[in-house]
N, C-alpha and C positions, 0 to 999 in steps of 0.2 A: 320706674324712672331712676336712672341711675345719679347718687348724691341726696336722694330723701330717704329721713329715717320714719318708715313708716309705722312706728312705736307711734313716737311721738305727733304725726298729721293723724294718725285717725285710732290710735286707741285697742288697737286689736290685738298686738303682739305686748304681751304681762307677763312677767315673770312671775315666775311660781316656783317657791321653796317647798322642797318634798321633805327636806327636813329641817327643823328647828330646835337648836341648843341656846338654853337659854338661864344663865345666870349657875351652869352647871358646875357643882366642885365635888371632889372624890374622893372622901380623907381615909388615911389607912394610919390610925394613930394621932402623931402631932403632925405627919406628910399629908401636905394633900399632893395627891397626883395630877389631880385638874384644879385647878383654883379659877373658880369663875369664869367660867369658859361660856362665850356667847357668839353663837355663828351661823351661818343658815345654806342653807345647800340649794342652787340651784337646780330645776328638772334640766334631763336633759344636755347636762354638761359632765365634762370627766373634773374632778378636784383634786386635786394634789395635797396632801398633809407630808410636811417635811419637818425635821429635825433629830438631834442627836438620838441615841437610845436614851430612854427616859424620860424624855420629853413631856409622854401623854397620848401621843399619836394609837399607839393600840387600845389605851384606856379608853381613850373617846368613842373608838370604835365600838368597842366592848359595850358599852353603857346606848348606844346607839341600836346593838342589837338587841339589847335589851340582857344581855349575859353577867352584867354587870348593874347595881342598884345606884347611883349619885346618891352622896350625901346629902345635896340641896340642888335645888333647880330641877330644869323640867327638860325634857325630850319629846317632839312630836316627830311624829312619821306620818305622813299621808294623810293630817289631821286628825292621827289618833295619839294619845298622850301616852308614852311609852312606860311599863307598869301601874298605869290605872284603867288605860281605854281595852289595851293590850299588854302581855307580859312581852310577847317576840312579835314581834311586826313583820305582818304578811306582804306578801312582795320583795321581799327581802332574802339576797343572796349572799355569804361573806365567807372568805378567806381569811381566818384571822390568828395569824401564832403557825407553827406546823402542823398541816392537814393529818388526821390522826384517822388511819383504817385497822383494817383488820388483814393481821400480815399473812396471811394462810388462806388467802383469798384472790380469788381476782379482782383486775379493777372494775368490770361490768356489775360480778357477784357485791361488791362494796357498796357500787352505788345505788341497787336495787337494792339491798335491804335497808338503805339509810332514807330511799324513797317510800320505803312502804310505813316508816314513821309518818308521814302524811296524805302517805296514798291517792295523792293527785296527780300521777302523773303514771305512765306501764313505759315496755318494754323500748316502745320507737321513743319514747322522749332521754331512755337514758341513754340508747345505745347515738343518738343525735348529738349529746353531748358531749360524749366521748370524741367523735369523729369531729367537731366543731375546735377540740382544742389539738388534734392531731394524736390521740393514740387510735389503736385499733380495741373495738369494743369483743372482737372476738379472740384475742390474745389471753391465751390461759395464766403466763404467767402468775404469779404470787406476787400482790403486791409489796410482801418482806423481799422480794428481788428486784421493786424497783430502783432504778437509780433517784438522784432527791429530783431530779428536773423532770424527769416524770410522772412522779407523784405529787410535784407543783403544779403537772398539768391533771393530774385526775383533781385533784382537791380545788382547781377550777372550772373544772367540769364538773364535779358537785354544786359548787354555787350558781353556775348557771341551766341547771338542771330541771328548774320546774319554773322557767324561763321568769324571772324574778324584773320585777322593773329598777331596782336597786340594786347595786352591789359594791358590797366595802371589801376592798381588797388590800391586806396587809401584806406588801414587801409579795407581790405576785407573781417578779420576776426569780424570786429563789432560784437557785441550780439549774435555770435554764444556759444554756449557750447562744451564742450571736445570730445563730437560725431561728431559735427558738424567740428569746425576745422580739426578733425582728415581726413573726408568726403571730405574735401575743399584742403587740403595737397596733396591727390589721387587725386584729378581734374587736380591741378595746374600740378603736374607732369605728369600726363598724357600727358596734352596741350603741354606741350614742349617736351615730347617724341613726339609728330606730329607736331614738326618742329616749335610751335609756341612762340613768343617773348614775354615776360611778364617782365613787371618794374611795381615792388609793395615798395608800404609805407607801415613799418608794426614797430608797436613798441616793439612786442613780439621778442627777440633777440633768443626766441628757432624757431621760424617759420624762420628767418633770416638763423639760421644756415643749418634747414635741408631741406629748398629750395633753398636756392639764390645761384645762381654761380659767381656772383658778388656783392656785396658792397660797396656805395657811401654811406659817411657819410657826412651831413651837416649839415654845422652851419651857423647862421647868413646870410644865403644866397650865403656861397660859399661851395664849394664841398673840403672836408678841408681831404679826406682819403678816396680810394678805395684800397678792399681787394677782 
């Protein structure tokens, strides 16, 4: 019936944070990079992290995937506590900083050996993923002769390669062009119409607006405004 919020008459529909930062700070010296940073991710939604360089936004990430240790405070993923339940947390996809291959390679050959570090996944799931973010997975090319917008789309076809329910995407439109983002916009939402949670850094405040379901703005290392 339309104008009932059926949250609220009967209890069924709950939010669930697949992630939890909580009282988190990152100190490198007398900086902190994160200074007490507490925020919580809903399932199921795309989130938006915005602000200058240096902000924190990759740090958080970093420390999210678990690549990075916090000073204090805690990280949960999926209800497991990130470096004591788990060091990397499973289900977990990320673009984070410039995607780093092997230049004397193809992009297929790249993403098969970086699969066989956890070996759950063969030959149809990478070449699927290839074809999901628009290259061709039988393209010999070297990926030392990619251009950067190409290898913004393999290094996203790495994270979502062994079809992950999470994925942190830092700055993921890099060196694509106005086809290309537009291509990448349909992805993203797609993935969260099947249920999947996405936290992107993105500077473009038009890609902000006509993805993210939330925004966290930071500065200086703390979360200074969500919209």
């Amino acid at each position: 019936m339309e104008g009932i919020n059926t949250e609220k008459h009967t209890g069924v529909l709950e939010r669930e944070n697949v992630i939890e930062v909580k009282n988190v700070t990152k100190r490198y010296g007398n900086i902190n990079v994160l200074d007490n940073v507490t925020v919580n991710f809903e399932k199921g939604k795309i989130h938006g992290l915005v602000g200058r360089n240096g902000s924190g936004k990759t740090m958080l990430m970093k420390c999210i995937c678990g690549f990075v240790i916090p000073t204090s405070g805690e990280i949960t993923v999926n209800n497991k506590r990130v470096g004591k339940d788990t060091d990397i947390p499973e289900g977990l996809g990320a673009i984070i900083e410039n995607p780093g291959f092997l230049a004397n390679y193809s992009g297929y050959n790249n993403l098969k050996f970086l699969a066989g570090i956890n070996n759950k996944i063969g030959k149809e799931e990478i070449r699927n993923s290839i074809k999901l973010v628009g290259l061709d997975p039988d393209n010999r090319k070297h990926v030392g002769k990619y251009s950067m917008g190409m290898r913004q789309r393999l290094g996203l076809a790495q994270a979502l390669m062994e079809n992950p329910d999470i994925l942190l995407l830092d700055e993921p439109m890099n060196g694509l062009d106005k086809h290309g983002v537009e291509e990448m916009r349909e992805l993203f939402s797609r993935l969260r119409d099947e249920g999947k949670t996405i936290i992107m850094a993105n500077h473009s405040a038009e890609d902000i607006d006509i993805l993210c379901d939330t925004v966290h703005e930071m500065e200086l290392g703390i979360i200074k405004k969500v919209r």
